[in-house]
C-alpha positions in Angstrom: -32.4 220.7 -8.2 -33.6 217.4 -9.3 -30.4 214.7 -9.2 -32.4 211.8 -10.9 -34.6 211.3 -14.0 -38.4 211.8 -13.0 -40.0 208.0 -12.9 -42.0 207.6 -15.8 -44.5 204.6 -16.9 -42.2 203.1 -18.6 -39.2 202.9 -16.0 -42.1 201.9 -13.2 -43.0 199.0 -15.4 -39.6 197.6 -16.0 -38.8 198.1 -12.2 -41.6 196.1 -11.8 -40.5 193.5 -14.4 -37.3 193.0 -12.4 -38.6 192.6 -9.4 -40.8 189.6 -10.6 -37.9 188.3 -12.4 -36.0 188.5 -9.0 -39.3 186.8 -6.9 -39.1 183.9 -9.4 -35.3 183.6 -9.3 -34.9 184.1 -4.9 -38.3 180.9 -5.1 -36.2 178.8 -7.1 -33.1 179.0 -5.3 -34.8 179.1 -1.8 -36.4 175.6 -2.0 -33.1 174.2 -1.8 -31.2 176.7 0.6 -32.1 179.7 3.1 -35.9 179.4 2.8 -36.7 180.7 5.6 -35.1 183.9 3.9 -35.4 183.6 0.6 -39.7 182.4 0.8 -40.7 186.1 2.4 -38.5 187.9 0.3 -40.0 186.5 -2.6 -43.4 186.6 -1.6 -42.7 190.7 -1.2 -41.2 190.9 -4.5 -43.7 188.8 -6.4 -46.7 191.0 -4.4 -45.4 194.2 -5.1 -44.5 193.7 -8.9 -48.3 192.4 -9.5 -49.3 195.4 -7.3 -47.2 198.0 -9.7 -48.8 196.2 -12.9 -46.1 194.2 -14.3 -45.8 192.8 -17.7 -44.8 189.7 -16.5 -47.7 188.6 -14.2 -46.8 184.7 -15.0 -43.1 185.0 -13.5 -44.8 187.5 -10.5 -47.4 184.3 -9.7 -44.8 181.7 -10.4 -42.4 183.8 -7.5 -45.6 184.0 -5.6 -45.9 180.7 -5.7 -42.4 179.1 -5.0 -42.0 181.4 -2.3 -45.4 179.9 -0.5 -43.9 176.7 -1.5 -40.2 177.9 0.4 -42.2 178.8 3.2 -43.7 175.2 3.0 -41.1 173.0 2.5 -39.2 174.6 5.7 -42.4 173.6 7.7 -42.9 170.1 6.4 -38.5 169.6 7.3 -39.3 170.9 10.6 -41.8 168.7 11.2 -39.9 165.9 9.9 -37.2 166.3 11.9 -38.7 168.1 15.2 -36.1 170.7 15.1 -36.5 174.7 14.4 -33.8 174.1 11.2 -33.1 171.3 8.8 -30.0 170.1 7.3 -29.2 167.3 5.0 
């Protein structure tokens, strides 16, 4: 007995849209708060939507991106302020 729809292209590629959506959207909001967090989980997301084809490689590369740039700015705040954390 089968409980759930068999995944076909078309649901694969939407899944896939969403997550690069979601990369993009956890980038954006993790330069400013939880980075250390928010830049790894983005850098999954983006990875595996480009890896499952999505139709959206521009948003996958721009989460991509902002999360390498999460992961960044925590390191450059660190430095800054020879802690483990920042604050404002």
């Amino acid at each position: 007995m089968q409980l759930t729809a068999p995944a076909t292209r078309q649901t694969t590629a939407r899944d896939a849209d969403g997550m690069a959506v979601a990369a993009f959207i956890l980038g954006l909001v993790g330069l400013l708060v939880l980075n250390v967090f928010l830049g790894p989980i983005a850098i999954a997301l983006a990875s595996t939507a480009l890896w499952r084809g999505t139709t959206r490689k521009g948003r996958a590369y721009l989460g991509l991106g902002l999360g390498i740039a999460d992961l960044l700015v925590l390191v450059a705040f660190m430095q800054a302020d020879n802690t483990v954390s920042w604050s404002f």
